[in-house]
N, C-alpha and C positions, 0 to 999 in steps of 0.2 A: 827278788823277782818283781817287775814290775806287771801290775794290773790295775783295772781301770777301780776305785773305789769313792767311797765319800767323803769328802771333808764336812765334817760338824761345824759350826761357825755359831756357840753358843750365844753370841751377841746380833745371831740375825733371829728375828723374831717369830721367823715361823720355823728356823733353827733348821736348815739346807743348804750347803754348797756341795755342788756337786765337781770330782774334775778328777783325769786321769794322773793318778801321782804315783810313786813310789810308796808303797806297803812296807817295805824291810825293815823293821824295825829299827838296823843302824842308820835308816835314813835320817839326815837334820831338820828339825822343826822349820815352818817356815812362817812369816806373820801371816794372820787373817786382818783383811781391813772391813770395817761397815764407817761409810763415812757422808756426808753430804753437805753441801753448801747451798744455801737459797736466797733468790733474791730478797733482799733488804731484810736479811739476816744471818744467824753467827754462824761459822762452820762447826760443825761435830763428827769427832769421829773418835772410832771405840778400836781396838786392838785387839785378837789373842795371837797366840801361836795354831797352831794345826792340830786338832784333837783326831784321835785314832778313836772310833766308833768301837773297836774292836776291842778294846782295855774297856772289859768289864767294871775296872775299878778307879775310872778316871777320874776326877775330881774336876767339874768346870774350875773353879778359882785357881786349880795350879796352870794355868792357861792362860790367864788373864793377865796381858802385861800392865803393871802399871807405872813403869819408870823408862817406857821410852819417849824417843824424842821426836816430835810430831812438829812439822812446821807446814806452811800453805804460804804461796806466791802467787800473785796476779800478775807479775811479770814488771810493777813495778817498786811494791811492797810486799816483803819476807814478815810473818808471825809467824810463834811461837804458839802451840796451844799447850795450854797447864792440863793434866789431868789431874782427877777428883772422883766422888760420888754422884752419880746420878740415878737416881733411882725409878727413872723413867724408861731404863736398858738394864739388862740381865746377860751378864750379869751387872751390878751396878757402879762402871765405872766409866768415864770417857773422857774425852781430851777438848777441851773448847778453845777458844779467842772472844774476847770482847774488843779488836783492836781491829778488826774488819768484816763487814758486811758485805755479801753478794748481790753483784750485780748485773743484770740481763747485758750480755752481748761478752764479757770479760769472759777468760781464761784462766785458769784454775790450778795451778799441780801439788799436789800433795805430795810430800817426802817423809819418812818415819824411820826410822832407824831401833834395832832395841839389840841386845845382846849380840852382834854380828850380823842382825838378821837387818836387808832392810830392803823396802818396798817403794816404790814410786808409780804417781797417779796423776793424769791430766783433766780435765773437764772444763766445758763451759757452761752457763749459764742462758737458756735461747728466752724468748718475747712470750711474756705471761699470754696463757688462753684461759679466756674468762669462764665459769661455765653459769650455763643459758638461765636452767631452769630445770627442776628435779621434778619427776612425776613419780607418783606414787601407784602401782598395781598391788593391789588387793588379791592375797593368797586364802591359802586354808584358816579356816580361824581366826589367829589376829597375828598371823605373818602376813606383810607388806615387803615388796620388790621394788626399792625407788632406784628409777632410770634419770640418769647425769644428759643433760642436752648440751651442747657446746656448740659455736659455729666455727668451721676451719676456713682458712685461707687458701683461695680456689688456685692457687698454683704454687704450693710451697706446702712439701710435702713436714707432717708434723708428726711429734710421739707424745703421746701422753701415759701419766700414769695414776689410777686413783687410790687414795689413802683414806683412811677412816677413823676415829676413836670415839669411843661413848664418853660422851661429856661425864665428868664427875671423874672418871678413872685417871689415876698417877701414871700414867703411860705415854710415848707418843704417838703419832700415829701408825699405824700400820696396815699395810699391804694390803690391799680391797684383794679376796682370791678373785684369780682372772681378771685382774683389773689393769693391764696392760693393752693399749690398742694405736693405731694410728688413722689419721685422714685417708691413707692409701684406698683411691677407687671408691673413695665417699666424699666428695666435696659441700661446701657448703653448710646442714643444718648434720649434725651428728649425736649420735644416742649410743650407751653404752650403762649397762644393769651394773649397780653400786651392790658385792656383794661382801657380808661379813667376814672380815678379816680371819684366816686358818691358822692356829698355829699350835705347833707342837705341843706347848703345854695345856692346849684343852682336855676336859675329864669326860665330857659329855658329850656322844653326837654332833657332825659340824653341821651348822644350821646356817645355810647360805643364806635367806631371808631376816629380817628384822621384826622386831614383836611394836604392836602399835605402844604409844606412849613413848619410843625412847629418845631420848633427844642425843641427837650425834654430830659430830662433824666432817665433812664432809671436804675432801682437799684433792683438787685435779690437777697436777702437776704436768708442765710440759718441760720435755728434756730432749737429750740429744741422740742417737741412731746407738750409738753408742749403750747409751740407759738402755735402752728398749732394747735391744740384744739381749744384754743381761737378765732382764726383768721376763721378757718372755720366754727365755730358755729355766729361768727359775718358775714361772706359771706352770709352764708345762713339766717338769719335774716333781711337782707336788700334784696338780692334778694326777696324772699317769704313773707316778713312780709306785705307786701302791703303800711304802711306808712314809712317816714324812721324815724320818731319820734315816732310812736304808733307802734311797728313791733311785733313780736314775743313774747309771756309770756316764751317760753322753757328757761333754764340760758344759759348763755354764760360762760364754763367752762374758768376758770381763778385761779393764782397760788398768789393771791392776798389774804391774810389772816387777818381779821379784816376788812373789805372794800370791793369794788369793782376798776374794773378796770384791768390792768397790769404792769408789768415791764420785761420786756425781753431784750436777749443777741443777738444781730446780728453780724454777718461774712458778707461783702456787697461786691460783685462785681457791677461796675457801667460801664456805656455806654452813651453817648450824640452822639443823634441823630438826622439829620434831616429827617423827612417825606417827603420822594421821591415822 
């Protein structure tokens, strides 16, 4: 019986993909990708198969491929990425290259292959946007709301997306909530609230504001129509889904062919800040 359900994708950090698939249990696994390339640096990308939400007794790590074959092409060079440990993704394992770096304006495909199963992914890489200048609004107590200034390019239309992590923490960055937006119908000087990163494995109240004293960093990625698809239809799945594991049946458009998941090109302007 097919019906609309969720894919778990224990390697995306706020732990969401949503999309209309087949539930039958004799249905075949299919791969999950979370993957990205950025300018003038190395590609990463992590693996599972498809986890049924629904198997009470699932094990992330029986999920977790770690002996497929991952390669990436700019169209005029083919790598290989070895996978390994990283302990920076959960679960902690992912696929790198030290044999090529991303670069603004290139084209990107990603091919993986693992047990029968295999996936294919295209992306570029668009023209770093700088950001401006962070302001900092003063909440209750000693929660602070810092807002990202940026200036856009008054006839080309742009996507951004922002990223976050607390200096000192073994993590990457991750998913500013709501932090997906574009130029569209705002030309010139632009603002957009820098709000702490949601994810499924928090214990305590999500607290969209920042406590004064922390130093963080602060990373504005601009990507392609493409990213922004994705990224916004996963905002809004976690905002409005109500669980962050059970959310949304709508799909989460994705440029991920044979599979689920992503692989995307970022341009990254970055900031370390302390919360005044």
């Amino acid at each position: 019986m097919k019906q609309a359900a969720l894919l778990v994708s224990p390697l995306l950090a706020l732990s969401l993909l949503a999309s209309c698939v087949d539930t039958d249990p004799s249905s075949p696994p299919v791969l999950v990708v979370e993957g990205y390339i950025e300018e003038g640096d190395y590609p990463v990308v992590a693996l599972t198969t498809t986890l049924d939400p629904s198997d009470a007794d699932a094990d992330v790590a029986d999920y977790l491929v770690r002996w497929g074959n991952v390669f990436i092409s700019d169209g005029d060079t083919t790598v290989r990425l070895i996978g390994g440990s990283d302990s920076s993704f959960f679960p902690p394992y992912t696929y790198r290259s030290f044999d090529m770096k991303g670069e603004a304006g290139k084209t990107y495909t990603l091919t993986a292959d693992y047990d029968g199963m295999k996936v294919t992914a295209r992306t570029s890489i668009p023209q770093r946007v700088d950001i401006d200048s962070v302001e900092f609004i003063n909440g209750e107590k000693d929660l602070v709301q810092p807002i990202v200034y940026l200036t856009s390019e008054a006839d080309t239309m742009q996507y951004y997306r922002l990223f976050t992590r607390a200096k000192g923490k073994n993590t990457r960055p991750l998913p500013a909530f709501l932090g997906t937006f574009t130029n569209e119908s705002r030309r010139g000087i632009l603002s957009h609230p820098l709000n702490r990163p949601r994810t499924a494995l928090d214990t305590a109240d999500y607290l969209s504001s920042f406590r004064r004293g922390e130093t963080i960093e602060v990373r504005l990625a601009a990507m392609t129509r493409t990213a922004y698809d994705f990224w916004i239809d996963y905002d809004n799945a976690l905002a409005f889904g109500g669980s962050q594991f059970l959310a949304t049946s709508v799909p989460l458009r994705s440029n991920v062919v044979g599979g689920y998941g992503y692989f995307f090109g970022y341009s990254v302007s970055r900031r370390i800040l302390t919360i005044p």
